[in-house]
N, C-alpha and C positions, 0 to 999 in steps of 0.2 A: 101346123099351129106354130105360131112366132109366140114367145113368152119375153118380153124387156123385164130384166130388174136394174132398180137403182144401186150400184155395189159402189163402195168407196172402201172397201177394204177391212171397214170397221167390223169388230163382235157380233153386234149384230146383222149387219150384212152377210158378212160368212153364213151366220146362221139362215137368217132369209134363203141363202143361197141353197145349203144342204136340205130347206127344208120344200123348198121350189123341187130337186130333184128329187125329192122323196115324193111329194105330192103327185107331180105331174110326169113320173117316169113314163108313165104305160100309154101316155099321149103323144110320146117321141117328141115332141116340141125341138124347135131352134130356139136357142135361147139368145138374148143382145142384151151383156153384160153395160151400162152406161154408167161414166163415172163422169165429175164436174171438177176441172180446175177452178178453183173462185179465185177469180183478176183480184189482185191487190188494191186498196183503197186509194191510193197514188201513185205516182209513176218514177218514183226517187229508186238508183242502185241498188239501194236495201231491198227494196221490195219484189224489183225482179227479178232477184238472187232466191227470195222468199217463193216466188209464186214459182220458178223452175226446179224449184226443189220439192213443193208439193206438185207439180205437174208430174215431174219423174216419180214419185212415190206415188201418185194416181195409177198410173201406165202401169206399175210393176202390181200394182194392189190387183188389177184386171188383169194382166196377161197371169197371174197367180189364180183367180179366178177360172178364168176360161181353162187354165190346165186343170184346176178339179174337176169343173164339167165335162171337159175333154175324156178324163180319165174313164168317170162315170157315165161314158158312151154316149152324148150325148150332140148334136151339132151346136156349136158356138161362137159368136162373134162378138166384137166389142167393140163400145165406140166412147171416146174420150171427145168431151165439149171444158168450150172455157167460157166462162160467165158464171150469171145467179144458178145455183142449183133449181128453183124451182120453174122458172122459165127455161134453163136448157134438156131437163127433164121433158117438161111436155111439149119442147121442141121436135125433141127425139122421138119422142110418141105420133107425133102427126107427121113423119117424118117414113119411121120403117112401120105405121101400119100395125103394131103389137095387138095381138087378140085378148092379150091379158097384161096389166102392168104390177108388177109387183114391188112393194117399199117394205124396208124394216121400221116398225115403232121405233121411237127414242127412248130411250129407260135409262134409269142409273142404277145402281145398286147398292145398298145401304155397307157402310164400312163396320157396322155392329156391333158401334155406339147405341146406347138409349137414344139420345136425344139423334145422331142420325136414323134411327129406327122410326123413331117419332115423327121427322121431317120427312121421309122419307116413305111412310104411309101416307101422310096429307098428299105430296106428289104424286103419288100412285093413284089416288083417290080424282085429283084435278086432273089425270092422263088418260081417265077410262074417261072424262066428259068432255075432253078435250082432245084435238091432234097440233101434233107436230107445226110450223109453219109451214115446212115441204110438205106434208100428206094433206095438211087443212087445205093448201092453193091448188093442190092436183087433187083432190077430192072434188073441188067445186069448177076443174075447169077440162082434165083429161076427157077423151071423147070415146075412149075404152075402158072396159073394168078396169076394177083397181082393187088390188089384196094387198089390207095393212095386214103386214106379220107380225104378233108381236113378241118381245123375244120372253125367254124364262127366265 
C-alpha cells in the first residue's frame, strides 16, 4: 500500500502526518512525503533569491518529515516539485500511483479577541461548506481517494 501526502512542513501538515501514521500504522504502507516549490511570479534577482530559499526550506521541511516517519518504522520517500501546488500535486498522483492521497484542511485559529472570535466562527462555518482551492481542485480531479484531514 503506497499512501502520498501533501506535506509543506506547516502545523497542520505535521499534524496530517502524525495522524496518517496513527491511522494507517497496521497497514505498513510506504508513504511519498510531496512538497511544491511555487516559481515566483517573475523572473527579477529578488525573486530567485526568494523562490531558492523557499525551495531549501521545502527540502528541509520533507527530509524533517520523512525522519519522523522513518523513526516511526515506517518506509518513506519524498518528492519535491516546482510549480502550482495543485497541478503538481495531482501530477505526482498519476505519477507514483498512491492508493490513498492524503491533504491537511486550511484553518486559522482565532487570536481570542471577541471580534476575532466572531470572524473567526463565520470562517469555520464557510470551511465546513467549502474546501480549500488545493483540496477543492484535487477533489474534483485526483483519480485516487482523497482524505481531507482536518486539523483541531
Amino acid at each position: 500500500m503506497k499512501i502520498m501526502i501533501a506535506y509543506d512542513g506547516s502545523r497542520n501538515a505535521k499534524l496530517a502526518l502524525a495522524q496518517s501514521v496513527s491511522l494507517f500504522r497496521c497497514n505498513a504502507p510506504t508513504l511519498i512525503l510531496v512538497g511544491v516549490a511555487e516559481n515566483p511570479g517573475d523572473s527579477t534577482d529578488a525573486n530567485e533569491e526568494l523562490f531558492q530559499q523557499g525551495y531549501e526550506e521545502m527540502k528541509a521541511a520533507l527530509m524533517e518529515g520523512a525522519d519522523f516517519a522513518l523513526q516511526e518504522g515506517f518506509d518513506v520517500d519524498w518528492v519535491l516539485a516546482e510549480g502550482d501546488a495543485r497541478k503538481m500535486l495531482l501530477q505526482a498522483t498519476k505519477k507514483h500511483e498512491p492508493d490513498l492521497l492524503v491533504i491537511a484542511r486550511h484553518s486559522s485559529k482565532p487570536d481570542g479577541g471577541i471580534i476575532a472570535q466572531s470572524l473567526s466562527y463565520f470562517v469555520d462555518e464557510l470551511d465546513y461548506m467549502t474546501f480549500g482551492k488545493v483540496s477543492s481542485f484535487l477533489a474534483r480531479r485526483v483519480e485516487c481517494p482523497l482524505l481531507i484531514l482536518p486539523s483541531p
